[in-house]
C-alpha positions in Angstrom: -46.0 54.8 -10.9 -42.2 55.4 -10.1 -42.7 53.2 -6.9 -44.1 50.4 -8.9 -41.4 50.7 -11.7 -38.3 50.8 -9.0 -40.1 47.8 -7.4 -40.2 46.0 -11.0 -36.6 46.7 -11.8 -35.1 45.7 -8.1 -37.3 42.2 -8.9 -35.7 42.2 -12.2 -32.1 42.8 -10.6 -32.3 40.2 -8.2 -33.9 37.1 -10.7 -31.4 38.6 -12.8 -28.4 38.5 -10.4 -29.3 35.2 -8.8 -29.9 33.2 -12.1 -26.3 34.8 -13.4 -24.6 33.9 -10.0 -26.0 30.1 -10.6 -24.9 29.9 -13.8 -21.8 31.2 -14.1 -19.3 29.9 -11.3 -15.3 29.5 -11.9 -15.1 26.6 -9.8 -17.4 23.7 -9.5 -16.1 20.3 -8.4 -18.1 18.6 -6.2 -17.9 14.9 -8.1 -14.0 15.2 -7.7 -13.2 15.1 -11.2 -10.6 17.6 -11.8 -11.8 19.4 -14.4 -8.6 21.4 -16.4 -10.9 24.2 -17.4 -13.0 25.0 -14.4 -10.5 24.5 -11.7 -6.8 24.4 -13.0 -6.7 28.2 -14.7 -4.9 31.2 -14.6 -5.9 34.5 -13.6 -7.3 35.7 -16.9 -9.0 32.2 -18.0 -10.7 32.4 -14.3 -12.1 35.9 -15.1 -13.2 35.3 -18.5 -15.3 32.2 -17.3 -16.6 34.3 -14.3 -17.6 37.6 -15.4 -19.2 40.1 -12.8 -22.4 41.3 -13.0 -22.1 45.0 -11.5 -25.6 46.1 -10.2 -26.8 49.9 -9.8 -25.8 50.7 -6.3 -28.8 51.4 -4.7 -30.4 48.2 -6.2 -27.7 46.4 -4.8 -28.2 48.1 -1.0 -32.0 47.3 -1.5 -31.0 43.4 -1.4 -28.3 43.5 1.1 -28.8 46.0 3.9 -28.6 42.9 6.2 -26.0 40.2 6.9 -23.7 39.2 4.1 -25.0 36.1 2.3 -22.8 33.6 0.4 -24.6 32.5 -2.8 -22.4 29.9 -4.0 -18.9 28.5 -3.9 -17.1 24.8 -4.4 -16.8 22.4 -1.7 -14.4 20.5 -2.4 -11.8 20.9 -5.0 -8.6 19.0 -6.5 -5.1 20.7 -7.9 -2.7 18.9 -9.7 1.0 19.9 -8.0 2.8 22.9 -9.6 -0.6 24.2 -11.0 -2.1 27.2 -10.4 -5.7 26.9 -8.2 -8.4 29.6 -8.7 -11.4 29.5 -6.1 -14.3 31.7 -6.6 -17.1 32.3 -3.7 -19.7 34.6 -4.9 -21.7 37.0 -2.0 -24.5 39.4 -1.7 -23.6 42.0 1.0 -24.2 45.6 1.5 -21.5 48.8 1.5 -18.4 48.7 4.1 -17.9 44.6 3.2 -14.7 43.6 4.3 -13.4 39.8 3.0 -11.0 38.2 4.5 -9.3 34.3 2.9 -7.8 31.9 6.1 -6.0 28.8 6.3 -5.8 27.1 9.4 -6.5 30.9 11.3 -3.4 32.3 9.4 -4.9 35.2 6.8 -3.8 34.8 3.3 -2.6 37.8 1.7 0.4 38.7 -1.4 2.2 39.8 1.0 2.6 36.9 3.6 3.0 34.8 0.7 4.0 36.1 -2.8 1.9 33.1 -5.1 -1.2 34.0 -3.4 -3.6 37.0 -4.9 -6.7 38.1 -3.9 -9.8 39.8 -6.0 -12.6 41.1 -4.3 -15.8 42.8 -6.3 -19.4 43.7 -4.8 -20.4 40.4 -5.3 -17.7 38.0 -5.4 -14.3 37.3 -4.2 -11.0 35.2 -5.8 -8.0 33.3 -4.3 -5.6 32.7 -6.7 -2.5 30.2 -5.8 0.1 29.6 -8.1 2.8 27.0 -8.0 0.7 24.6 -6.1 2.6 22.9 -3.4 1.6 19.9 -1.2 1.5 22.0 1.9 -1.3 24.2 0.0 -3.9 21.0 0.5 -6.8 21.2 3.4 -9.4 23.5 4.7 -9.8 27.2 3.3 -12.2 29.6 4.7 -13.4 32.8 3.3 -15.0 35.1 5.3 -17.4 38.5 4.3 -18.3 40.7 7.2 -20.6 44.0 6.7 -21.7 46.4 9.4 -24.8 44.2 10.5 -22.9 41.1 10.5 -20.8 38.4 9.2 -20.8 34.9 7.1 -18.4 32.4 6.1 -17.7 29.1 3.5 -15.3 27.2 3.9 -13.9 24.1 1.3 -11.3 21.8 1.2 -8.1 21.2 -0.7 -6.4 18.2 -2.4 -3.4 18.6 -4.1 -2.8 15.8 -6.7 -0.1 14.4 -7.6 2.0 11.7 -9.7 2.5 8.5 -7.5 5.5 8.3 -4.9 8.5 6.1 -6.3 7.4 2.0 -6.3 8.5 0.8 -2.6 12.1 -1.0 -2.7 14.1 -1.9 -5.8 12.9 -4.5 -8.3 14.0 -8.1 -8.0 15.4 -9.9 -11.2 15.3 -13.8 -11.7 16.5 -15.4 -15.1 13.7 -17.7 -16.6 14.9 -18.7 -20.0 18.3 -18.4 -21.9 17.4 -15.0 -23.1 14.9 -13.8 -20.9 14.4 -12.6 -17.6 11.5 -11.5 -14.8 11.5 -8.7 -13.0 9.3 -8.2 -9.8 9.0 -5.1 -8.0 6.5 -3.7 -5.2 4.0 -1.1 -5.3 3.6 2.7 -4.7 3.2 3.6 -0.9 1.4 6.8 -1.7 -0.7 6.8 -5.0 -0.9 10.8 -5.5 -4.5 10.7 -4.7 -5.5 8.6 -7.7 -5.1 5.3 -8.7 -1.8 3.7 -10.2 -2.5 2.3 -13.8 0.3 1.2 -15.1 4.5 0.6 -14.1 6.9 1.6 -16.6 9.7 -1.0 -16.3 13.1 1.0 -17.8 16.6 -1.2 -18.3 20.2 -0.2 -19.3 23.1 -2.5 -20.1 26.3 -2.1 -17.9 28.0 -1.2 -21.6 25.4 2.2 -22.1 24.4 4.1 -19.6 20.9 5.4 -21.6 17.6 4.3 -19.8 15.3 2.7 -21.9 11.4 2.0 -21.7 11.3 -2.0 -22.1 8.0 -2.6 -20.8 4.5 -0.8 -19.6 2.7 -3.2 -17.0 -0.7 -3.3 -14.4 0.6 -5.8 -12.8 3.7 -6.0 -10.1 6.1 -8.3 -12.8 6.9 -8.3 -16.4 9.2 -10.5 -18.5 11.4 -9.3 -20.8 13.1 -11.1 -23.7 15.7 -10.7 -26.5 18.2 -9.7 -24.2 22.3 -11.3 -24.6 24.5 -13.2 -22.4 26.7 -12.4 -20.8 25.7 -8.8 -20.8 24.8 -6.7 -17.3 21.4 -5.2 -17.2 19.9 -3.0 -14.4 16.3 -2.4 -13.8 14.4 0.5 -12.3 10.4 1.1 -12.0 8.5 3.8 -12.2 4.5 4.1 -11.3 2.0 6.3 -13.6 -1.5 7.7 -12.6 -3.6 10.4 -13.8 -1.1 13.2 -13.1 1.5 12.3 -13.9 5.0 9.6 -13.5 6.9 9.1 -10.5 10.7 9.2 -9.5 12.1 5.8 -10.8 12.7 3.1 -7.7 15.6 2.0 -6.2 17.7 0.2 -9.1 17.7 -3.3 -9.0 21.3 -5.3 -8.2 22.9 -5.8 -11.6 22.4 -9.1 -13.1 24.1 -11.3 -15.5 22.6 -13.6 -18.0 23.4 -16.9 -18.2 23.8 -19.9 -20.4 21.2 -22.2 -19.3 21.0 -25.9 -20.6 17.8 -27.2 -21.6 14.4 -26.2 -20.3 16.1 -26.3 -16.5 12.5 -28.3 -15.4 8.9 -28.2 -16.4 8.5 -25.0 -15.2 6.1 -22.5 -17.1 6.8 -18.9 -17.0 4.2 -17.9 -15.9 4.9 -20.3 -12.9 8.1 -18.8 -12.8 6.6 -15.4 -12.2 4.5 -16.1 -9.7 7.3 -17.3 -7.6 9.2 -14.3 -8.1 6.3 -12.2 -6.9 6.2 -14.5 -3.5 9.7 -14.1 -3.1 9.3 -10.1 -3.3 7.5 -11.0 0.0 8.9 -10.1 3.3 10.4 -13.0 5.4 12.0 -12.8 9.0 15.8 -11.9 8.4 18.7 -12.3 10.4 19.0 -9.5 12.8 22.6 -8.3 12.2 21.1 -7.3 8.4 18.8 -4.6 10.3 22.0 -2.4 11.5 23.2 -2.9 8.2 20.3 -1.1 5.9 19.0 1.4 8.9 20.3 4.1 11.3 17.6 4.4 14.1 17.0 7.6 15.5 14.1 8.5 18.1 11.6 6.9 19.6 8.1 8.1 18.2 5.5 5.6 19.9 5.1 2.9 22.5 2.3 0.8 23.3 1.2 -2.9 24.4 3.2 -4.4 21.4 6.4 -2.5 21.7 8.5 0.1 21.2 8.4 2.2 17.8 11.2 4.0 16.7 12.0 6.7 13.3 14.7 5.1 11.4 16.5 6.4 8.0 17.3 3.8 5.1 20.7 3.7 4.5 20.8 3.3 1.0 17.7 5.5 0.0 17.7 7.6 3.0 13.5 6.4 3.1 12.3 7.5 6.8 10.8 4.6 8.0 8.9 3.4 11.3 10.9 0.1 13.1 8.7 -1.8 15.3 10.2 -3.3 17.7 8.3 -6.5 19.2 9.5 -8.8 22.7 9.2 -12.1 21.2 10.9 -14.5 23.8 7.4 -17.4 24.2 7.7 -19.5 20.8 3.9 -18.0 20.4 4.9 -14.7 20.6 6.7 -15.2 17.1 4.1 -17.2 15.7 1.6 -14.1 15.9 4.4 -12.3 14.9 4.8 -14.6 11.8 1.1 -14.6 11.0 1.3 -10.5 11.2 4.0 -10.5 8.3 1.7 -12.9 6.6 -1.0 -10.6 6.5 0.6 -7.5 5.9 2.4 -9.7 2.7 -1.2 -9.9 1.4 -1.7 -6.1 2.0 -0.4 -4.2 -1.0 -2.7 -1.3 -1.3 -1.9 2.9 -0.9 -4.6 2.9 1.7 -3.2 0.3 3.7 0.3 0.5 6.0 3.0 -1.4 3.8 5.4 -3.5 5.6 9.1 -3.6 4.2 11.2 -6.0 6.2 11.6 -8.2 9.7 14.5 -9.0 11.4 14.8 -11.8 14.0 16.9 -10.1 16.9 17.5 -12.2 20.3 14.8 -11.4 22.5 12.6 -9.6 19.9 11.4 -9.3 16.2 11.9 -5.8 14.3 9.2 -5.0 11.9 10.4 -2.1 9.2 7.4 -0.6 7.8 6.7 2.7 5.8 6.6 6.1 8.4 3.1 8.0 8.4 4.0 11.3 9.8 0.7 12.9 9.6 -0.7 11.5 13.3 -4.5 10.4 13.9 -7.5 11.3 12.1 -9.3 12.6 15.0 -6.8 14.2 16.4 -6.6 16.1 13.1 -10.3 17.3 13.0 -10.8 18.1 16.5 -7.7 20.9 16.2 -9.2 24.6 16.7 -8.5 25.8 13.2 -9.9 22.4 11.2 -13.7 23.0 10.0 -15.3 20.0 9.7 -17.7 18.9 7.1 -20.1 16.0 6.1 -18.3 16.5 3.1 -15.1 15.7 5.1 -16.3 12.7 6.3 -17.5 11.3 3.4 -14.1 11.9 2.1 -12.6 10.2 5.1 -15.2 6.6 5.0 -14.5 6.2 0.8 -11.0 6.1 2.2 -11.6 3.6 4.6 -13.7 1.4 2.4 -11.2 1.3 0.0 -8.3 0.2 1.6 -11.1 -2.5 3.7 -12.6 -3.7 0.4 -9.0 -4.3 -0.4 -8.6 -6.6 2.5 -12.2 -8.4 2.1 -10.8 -9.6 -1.3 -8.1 -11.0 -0.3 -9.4 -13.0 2.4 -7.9 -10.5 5.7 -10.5 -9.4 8.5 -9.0 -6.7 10.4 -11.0 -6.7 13.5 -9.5 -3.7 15.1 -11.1 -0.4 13.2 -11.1 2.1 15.4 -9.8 5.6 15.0 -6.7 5.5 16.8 -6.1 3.2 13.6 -6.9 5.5 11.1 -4.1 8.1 10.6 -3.2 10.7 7.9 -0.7 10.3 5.4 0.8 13.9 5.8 -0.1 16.8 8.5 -2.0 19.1 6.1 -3.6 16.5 3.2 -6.9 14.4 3.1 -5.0 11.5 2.4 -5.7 8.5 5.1 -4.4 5.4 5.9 -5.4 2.1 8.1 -3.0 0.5 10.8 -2.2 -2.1 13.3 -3.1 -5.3 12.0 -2.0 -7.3 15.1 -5.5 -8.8 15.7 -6.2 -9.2 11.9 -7.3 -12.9 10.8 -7.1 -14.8 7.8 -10.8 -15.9 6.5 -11.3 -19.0 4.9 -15.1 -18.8 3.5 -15.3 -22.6 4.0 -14.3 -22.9 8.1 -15.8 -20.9 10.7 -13.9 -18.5 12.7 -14.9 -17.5 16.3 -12.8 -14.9 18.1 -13.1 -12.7 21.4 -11.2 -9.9 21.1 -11.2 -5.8 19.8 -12.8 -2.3 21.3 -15.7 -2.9 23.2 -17.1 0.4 21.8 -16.5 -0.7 18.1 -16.6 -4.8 18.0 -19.7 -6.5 16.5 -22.5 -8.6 18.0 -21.4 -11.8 17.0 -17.6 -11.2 18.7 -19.4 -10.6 21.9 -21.8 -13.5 21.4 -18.7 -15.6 20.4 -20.6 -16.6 17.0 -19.1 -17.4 13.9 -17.2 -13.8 12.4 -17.1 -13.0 8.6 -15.8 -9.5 7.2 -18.8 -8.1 8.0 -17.9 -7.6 11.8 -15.2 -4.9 10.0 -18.4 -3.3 8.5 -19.9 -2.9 11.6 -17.1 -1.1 13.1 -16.8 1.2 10.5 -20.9 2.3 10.6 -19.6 2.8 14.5 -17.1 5.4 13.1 -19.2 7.0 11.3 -21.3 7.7 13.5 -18.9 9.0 16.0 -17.1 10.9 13.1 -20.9 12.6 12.0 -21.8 13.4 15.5 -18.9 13.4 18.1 -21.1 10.3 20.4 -20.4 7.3 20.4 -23.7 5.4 19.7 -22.5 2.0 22.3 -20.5 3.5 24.9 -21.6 3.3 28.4 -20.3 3.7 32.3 -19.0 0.2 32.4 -17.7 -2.3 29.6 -20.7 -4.5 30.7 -23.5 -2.0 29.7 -21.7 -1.5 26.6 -21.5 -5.1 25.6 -25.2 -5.1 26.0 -25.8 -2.1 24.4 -24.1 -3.4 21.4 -26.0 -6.9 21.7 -29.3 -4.6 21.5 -28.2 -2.6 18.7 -29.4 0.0 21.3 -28.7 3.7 19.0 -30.2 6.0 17.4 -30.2 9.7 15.8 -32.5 11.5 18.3 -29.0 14.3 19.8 -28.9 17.5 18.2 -26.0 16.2 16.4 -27.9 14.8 13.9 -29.6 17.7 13.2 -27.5 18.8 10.2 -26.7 15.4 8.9 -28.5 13.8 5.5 -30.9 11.6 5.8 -28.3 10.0 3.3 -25.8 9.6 5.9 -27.9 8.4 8.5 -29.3 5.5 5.6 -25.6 4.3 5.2 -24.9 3.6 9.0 -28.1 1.9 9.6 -27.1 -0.4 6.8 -24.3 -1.2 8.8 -25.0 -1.2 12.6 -27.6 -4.2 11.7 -27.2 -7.0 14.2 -27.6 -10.2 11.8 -24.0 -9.3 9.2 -25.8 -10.9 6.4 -28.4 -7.7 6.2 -24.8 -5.4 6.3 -23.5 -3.7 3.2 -20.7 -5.3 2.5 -17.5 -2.7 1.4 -18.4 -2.9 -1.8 -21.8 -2.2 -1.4 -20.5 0.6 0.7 -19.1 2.7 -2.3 -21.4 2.5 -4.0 -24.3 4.0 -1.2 -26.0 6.9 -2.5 -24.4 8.8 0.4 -20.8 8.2 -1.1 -22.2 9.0 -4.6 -21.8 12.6 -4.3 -25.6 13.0 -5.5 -26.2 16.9 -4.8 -29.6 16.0 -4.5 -29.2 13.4 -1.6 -26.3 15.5 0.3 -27.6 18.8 0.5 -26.1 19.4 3.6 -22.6 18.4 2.4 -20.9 21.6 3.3 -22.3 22.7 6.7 -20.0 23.1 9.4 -20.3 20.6 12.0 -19.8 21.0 15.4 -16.9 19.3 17.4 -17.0 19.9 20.9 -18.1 16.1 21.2 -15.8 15.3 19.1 -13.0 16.6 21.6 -14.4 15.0 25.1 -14.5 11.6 22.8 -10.8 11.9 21.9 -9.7 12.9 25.1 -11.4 9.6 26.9 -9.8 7.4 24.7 -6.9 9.0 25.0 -6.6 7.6 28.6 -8.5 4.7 27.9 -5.5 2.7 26.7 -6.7 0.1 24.1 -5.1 -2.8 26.8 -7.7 -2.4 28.8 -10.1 -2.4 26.1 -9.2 -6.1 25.1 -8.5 -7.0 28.6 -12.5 -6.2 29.2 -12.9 -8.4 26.0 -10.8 -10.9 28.1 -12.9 -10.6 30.9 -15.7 -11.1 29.3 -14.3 -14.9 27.7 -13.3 -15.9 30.9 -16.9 -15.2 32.1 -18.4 -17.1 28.9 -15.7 -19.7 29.6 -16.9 -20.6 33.1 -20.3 -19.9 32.9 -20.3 -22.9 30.0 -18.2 -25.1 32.2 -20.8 -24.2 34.7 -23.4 -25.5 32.7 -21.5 -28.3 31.3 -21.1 -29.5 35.1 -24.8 -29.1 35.3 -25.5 -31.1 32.1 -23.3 -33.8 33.8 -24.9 -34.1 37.2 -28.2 -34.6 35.6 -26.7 -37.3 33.7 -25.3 -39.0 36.7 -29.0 -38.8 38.4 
């Protein structure tokens, strides 16, 4: 009878215990939205919302004589900058449990650094963080060993933040007697949610008070009532979520004029548009460059040139200076078409260009400096724990800043990884690169090119058919792949066998690698490595696959720590595959096409002749 009755109450325990522990957790944020309640609390909040449930010890033993077992825990959470971040990972483990937090392999404790606490019960453990910083982003690990064993979680960070100051001062133009435009250019970083609005402030060279004179979504504003005569001075400042930015740069001070009648036909709203074409960058004379820039070392060198860090002068703004050999009169015409592109480019997940300067023998491209180094050499470092969660993280990213492109008419042709780089050394945040090969697309001609990564180019440039944005698509679903599994689904011994490999949409999900990964996951790339583009998602379509969506239902496996070894022999062998030789094989391969046609074309003409 006693037997029976201990049995009933260690049932009765654990239904309890396990329907409390699913109930009841601090920290869920899974769908990203930063919830100010769950997440963002302090110490006694967090402990109010999470109270322990303390079990009879023996009870407790009965469940957990074994290995430790984690029972629940976030996987990915978001802190706004300065806040204080409160993670809670609940566990079932037997006596002599020892639970240790880790960052990157360094153990966090009070006493290595004096915002962190840690609270550890029987059955759940709590890192505390206050003052939030932007270093404090990336991957956490907590780990509970007992005498027969040991487990671990691990989740990842974002630190949010208001938007970086809008890039560059604003420009002002005068557009009627009393009124004038001002134009300014976006926010290189966003804080890690999208800019809403700019708040346009203006003072008078008689009062140095800053005042709010307009609130705008788009890059220009007018503003009116103002007297001639009179100096006024402009500065921007960009707003998301979390909060304002630093103001800009202020704008030159400008001087209102008397203007005589309606100085043209002009409409404003003409008038405004010009102002945001002239924000664009043009070539400048090269004497300007030494002017506005100290350049310091040199931080990267490849087929295009030399790369060097260089300080702004005026804002003292690191920035990256390009610097292109452009002696052949078609050398600076891809160079022109480059600035083009990157004019049309405006976008936090994009690389912003800021200026060009025409030197003798070469072209200098200014654009901003993205210290964070490439996205796979990030994930394949020894203390990074890689997630689908991760990656799904890192291809919204992507599709974002490609969507971007898609709508305003710019194919980048290039995705690969060594073009996707972080924004800074310990944050999520990701940008794309290099838009040398990028083409404009015009819906209305067709467009055939032969040129990219064999490993990550589309059917149709190989074929030399007619390209649409959809060849981007394909290369990302390549990425993917290679980010999910460490393999890269085309590659082969030669550039010939890859070609074909990518002509046969030869691939598939059969390595161990895949093992772990959501049938979710393995949807979404399919919808992309399709050979005919029409049957590809397009970007759009992208975010909004069921595998982006965050469903908890769909991604089960969102959290499981995925293996990188493959990862690693995949960066190092294209580490020494230098991208020249990649296009050089795509050059190969038109030369063949070109004489095997003229081949056939000579054919063709015999036969005529006969």
């Amino acid at each position: 009878m006693c037997c029976n009755l201990s049995c009933c109450c260690f049932k009765f325990y654990r239904k309890f215990f396990a329907k409390n522990v699913k109930n009841k957790v601090c920290n869920e944020n899974d769908d990203l939205q930063l919830q100010q309640s769950s997440l963002l609390t302090s110490p006694t909040e967090c402990s109010e919302k999470s109270p322990i449930l303390s079990l009879p010890n023996h009870q407790f033993t009965q469940i957990d004589d074994a290995k430790p077992k984690i029972l629940d825990g976030a996987r990915h959470i978001s802190v706004i900058l300065g806040d204080t971040m409160c993670i809670t990972v609940r566990f079932v483990s037997s006596s002599n449990t020892l639970v240790q937090w880790t960052k990157r392999d360094r153990l966090l404790t009070s006493n290595a650094d004096p915002r962190i606490t840690v609270e550890t019960t029987n059955c759940e453990t709590r890192l505390m963080i206050n003052e939030v910083m932007q270093d404090d982003s990336g991957k956490y690990s907590v780990t509970v060993n007992n005498d027969s064993g040991s487990t671990s979680h691990s989740l990842s960070v974002d630190v949010k933040s208001a938007p970086e100051a809008p890039f560059r001062n604003p420009e002002v133009k005068q557009i009627a007697p009393n009124t004038l435009s001002v134009s300014w250019n976006q926010a290189n970083f966003d804080g890690g949610s999208v800019v809403t609005s700019y708040l346009i402030e203006m003072r008078s060279t008689e009062n140095s008070n800053w005042s709010l004179v307009c609130r705008s979504k788009e890059l220009f504003c007018q503003v009116s009532d103002l007297n001639t005569n009179v100096g006024y001075v402009f500065r921007v400042k960009a707003e998301n979520k979390f909060g304002i930015s630093e103001p800009s740069l202020e704008s030159d001070v400008f001087y209102l004029r008397p203007v005589r009648g309606e100085q043209g036909a002009e409409s404003n709203a003409e008038t405004l548009k010009m102002d945001t074409e002239q924000r664009m960058v043009s070539i400048e004379e090269g004497s300007k460059f030494k002017d506005f820039y100290n350049v310091e070392n040199e931080i990267g060198r490849g087929r295009f040139g030399v790369v060097y860090l260089c300080t702004n002068k005026q804002s003292n703004a690191k920035r990256a200076a390009k610097f292109v050999r452009c002696i052949r009169e078609k050398d600076k015409e891809q160079i022109r078409e480059e600035i083009e592109i990157m004019n049309r480019l405006r976008h936090p997940k994009l690389l912003q260009l800021e200026c060009a300067y025409q030197m003798r023998k070469e072209i200098v491209l200014v654009m901003e400096y993205i210290p964070g180094g490439e996205l796979f050499e990030r994930i394949i470092a020894d203390d990074f724990i890689l997630t689908e969660n991760d990656c799904i993280e890192y291809i919204r990213q992507i599709l974002e800043g490609v969507h971007y492109m898609h709508q305003n008419y710019v194919m980048h042709l290039d995705l690969k990884p060594e073009n996707i780089v972080c924004q800074t050394k310990t944050g999520h945040t990701i940008k794309i690169i290099d838009f040398g090969l990028a083409r404009l697309w015009d819906p209305k001609k067709e467009i055939k090119v032969l040129m990219g990564t064999p490993e990550f180019v589309a059917p149709e440039v190989i074929q030399y058919e007619a390209i649409t944005p959809k060849a981007d698509l394909w290369s990302i679903g390549v990425i993917c792949y290679v980010l999910l599994s460490g393999l890269s689904p085309f590659a082969s011994d030669s550039d010939s066998e890859t070609f074909s490999n990518v002509i046969k949409v030869q691939y598939d999900f059969e390595d161990e690698a895949f093992d772990n990964i959501s049938a979710a996951a393995k949807d979404f790339i399919s919808r992309l490595l399709c050979k005919k583009p029409e049957k590809r998602l397009s970007a759009a379509e992208c975010i909004s696959h069921q595998w982006l969506s965050r469903d908890e239902k769909l991604v089960t496996r969102a959290n499981v720590q995925l293996p990188t070894d493959k990862l690693k022999k995949f960066y190092y062998r294209r580490k020494w595959q230098k991208s020249g030789n990649a296009i050089r094989a795509l050059g190969r391969l038109a030369i063949g096409r070109m004489n095997h046609e003229q081949s056939c074309d000579a054919r063709q003409q015999q036969s005529a002749d006969r």
